[in-house]
Backbone as JSON, one array per atom type, in Angstrom:
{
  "sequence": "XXXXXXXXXXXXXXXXXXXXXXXXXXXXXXXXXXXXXXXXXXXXXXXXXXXXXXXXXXXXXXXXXX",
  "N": [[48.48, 0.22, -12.42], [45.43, -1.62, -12.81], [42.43, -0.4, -12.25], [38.85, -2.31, -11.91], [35.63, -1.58, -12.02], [32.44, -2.69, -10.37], [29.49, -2.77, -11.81], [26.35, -2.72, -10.65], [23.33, -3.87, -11.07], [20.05, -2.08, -10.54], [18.18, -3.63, -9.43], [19.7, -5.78, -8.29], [21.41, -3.92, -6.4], [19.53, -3.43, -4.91], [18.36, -5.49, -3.63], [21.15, -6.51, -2.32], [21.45, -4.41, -0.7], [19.17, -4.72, 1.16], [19.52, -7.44, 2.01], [21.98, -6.84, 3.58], [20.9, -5.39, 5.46], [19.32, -6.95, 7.15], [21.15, -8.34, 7.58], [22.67, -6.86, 9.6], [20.25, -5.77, 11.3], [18.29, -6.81, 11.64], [15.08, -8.82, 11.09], [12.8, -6.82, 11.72], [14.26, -5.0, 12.69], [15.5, -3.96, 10.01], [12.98, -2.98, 8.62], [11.86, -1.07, 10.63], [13.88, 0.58, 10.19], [13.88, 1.18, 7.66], [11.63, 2.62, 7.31], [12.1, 4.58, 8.98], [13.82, 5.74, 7.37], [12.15, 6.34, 4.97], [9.97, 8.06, 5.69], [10.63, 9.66, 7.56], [9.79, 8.21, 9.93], [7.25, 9.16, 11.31], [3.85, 9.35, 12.02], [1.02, 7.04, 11.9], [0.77, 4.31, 10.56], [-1.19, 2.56, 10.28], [-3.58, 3.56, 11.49], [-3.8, 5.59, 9.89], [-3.95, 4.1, 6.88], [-6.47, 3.39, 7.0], [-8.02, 5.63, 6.81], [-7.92, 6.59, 4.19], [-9.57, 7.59, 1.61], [-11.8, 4.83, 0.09], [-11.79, 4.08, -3.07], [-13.91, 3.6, -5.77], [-13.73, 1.09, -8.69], [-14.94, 2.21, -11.16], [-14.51, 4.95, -9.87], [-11.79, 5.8, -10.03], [-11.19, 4.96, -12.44], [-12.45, 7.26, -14.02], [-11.41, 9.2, -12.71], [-8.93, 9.11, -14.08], [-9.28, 9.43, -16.43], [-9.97, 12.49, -16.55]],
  "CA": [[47.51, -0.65, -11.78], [44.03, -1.35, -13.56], [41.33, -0.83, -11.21], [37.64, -2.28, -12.27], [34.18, -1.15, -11.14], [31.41, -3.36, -10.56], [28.4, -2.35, -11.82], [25.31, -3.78, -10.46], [22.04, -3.22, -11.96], [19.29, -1.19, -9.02], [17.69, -4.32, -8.24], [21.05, -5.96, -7.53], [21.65, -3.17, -5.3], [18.61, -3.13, -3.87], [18.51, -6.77, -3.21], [22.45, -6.53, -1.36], [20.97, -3.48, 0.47], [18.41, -5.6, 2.02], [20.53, -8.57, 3.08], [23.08, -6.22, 4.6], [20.1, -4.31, 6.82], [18.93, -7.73, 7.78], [21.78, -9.47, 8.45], [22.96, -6.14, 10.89], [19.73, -5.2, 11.97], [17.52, -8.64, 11.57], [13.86, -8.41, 9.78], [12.65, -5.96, 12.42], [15.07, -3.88, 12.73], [15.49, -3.61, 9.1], [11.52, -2.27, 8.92], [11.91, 0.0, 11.05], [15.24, 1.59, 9.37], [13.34, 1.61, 6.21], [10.71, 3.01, 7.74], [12.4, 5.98, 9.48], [14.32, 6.22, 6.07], [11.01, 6.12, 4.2], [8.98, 9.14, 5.88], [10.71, 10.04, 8.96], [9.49, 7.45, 11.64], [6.39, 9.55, 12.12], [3.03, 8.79, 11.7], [0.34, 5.81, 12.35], [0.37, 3.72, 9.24], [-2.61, 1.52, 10.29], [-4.32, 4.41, 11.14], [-3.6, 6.19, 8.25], [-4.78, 3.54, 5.68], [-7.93, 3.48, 7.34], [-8.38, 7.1, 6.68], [-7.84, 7.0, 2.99], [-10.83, 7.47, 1.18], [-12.08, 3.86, -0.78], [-12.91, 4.45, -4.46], [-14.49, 2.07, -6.91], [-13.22, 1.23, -10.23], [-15.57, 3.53, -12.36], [-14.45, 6.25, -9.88], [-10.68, 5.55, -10.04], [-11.02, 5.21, -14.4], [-13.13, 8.44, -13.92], [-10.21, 10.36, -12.33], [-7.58, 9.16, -14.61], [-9.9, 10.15, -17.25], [-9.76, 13.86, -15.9]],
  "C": [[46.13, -0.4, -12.38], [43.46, -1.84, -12.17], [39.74, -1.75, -12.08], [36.5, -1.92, -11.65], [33.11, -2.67, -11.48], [30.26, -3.3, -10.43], [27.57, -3.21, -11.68], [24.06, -2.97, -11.06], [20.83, -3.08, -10.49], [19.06, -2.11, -8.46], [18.51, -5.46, -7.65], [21.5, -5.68, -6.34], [20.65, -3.34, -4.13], [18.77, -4.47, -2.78], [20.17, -7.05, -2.22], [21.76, -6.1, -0.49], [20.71, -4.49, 1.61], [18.83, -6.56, 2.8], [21.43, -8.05, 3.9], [22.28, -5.8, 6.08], [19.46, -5.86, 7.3], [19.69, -8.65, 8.37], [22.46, -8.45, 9.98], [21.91, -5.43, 11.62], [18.8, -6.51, 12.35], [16.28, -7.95, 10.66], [13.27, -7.34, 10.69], [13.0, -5.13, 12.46], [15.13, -2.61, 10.9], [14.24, -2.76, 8.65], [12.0, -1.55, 9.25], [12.87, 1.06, 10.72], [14.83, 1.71, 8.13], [12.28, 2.58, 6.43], [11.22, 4.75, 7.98], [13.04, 6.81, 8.05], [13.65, 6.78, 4.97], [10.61, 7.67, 4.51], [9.53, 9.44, 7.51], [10.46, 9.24, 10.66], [8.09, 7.68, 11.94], [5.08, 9.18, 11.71], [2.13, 7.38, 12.12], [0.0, 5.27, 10.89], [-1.05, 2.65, 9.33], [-3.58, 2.38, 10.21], [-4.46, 4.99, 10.14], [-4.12, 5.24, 6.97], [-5.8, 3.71, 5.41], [-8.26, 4.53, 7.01], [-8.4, 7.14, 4.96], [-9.28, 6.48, 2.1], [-10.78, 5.87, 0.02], [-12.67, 4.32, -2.0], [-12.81, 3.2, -5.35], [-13.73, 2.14, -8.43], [-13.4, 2.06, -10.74], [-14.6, 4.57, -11.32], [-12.75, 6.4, -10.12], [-10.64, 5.6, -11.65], [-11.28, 6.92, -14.76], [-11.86, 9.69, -13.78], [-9.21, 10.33, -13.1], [-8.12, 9.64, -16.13], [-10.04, 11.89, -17.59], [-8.61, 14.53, -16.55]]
}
């Protein structure tokens, strides 16, 4: 018996993934299971943006300059 594999290429995969977690979790659900999957669940991501320091072009060229 010949078996075959079917290789998909990542964003193949990724792209199934996604339809699978949305069609058994919906678009909500799916978030939030990426989410917990992502970094644990924990955290305030709104807050947290807000907290991250703003830098300007020059200083952002500056650092990669470094």
């Amino acid at each position: 018996m010949i078996r075959t594999i079917d290789i998909k290429k990542p964003s193949e995969v990724h792209q199934s993934g996604t339809e699978a977690l949305v069609k058994a979790l919906g678009p909500i659900g799916m978030a939030r299971y990426l989410e917990e999957y992502d970094n644990g669940g924990t955290g305030d991501y709104t807050k947290e943006k807000y907290d991250q320091p703003d830098f300007s072009v020059e200083e952002i060229l500056d650092m990669k300059k470094r």
